[in-house]
C-alpha positions in Angstrom: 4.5 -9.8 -26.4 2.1 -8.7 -23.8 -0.6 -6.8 -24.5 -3.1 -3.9 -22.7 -5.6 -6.4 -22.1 -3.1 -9.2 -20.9 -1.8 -5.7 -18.3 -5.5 -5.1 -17.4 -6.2 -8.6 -16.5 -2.7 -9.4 -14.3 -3.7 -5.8 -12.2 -7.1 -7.6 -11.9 -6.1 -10.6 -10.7 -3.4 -8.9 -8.6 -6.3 -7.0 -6.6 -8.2 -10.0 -5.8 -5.2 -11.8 -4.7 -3.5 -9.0 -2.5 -0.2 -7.5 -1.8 0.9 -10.0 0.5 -0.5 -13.3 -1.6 1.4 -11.5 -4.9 4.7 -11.1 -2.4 4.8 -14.5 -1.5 4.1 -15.8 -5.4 7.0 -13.2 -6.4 9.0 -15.3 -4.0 8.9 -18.2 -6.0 9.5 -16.7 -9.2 12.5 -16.9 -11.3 15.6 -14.2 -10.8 15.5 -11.3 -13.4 12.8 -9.2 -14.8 11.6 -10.6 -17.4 11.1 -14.4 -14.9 7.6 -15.2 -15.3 5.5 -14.7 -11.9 3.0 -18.1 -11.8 -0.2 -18.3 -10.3 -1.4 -15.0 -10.9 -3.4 -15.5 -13.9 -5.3 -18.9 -14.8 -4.7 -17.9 -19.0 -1.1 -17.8 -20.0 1.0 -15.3 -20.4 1.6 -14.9 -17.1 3.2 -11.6 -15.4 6.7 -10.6 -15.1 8.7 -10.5 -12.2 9.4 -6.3 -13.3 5.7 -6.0 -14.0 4.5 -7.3 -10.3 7.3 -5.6 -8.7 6.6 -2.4 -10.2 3.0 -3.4 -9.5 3.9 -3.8 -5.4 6.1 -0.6 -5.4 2.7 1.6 -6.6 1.1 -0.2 -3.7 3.7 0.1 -1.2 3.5 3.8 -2.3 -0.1 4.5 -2.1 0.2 2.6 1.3 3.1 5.0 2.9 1.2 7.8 1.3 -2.4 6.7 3.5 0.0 5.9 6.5 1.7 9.5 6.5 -1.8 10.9 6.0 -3.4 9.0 8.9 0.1 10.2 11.3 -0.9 13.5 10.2 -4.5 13.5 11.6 -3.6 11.5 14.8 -0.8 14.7 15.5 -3.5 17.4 15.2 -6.1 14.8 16.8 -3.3 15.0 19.9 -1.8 18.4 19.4 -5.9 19.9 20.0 -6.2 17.3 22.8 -3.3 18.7 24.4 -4.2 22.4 23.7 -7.5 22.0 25.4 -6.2 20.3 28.4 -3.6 23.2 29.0 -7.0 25.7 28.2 -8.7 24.0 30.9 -5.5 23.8 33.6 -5.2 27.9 33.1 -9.4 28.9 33.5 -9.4 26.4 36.7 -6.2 28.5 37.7 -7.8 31.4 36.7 -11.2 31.0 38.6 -9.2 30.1 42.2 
């Protein structure tokens, strides 16, 4: 039975590894969710496979999330670009 702490210290551990470090050791783990996910944690139990999936789909959601915010700012970034480039084309039109 797994415990808050035992949670606490596999999303620790997790961290310090990294998404694609705790991909490539979800690889190797057993099928089903309940397979234990070695080499996460040095002090048994180890994660399960459904624990560090669900663990990699919070981060792959977090990431879409920055990456959707970031596509945002680079549109506005190049919509105002764009607008002030057209500004400029109609006042050097204007002052022919």
């Amino acid at each position: 039975m797994t415990t808050e702490d035992d949670e606490r210290r596999w999303r620790e551990a997790m961290e310090r590894l990294g998404v694609d470090t705790v991909r490539a050791k979800l690889r190797d783990a057993g099928q089903g969710s309940a397979a234990e996910v070695r080499h996460i944690v040095d002090k048994q139990p180890s994660p399960s496979r459904g624990f560090v999936e669900d663990w990699l789909a919070e981060k792959d959601a977090a990431d879409r999330k920055h990456r959707a915010k970031i596509d945002l700012w680079t549109l506005i970034f190049a919509a105002t670009g764009a607008a002030v480039g057209v500004i400029g084309i109609v006042v050097a039109l204007l002052h022919r």
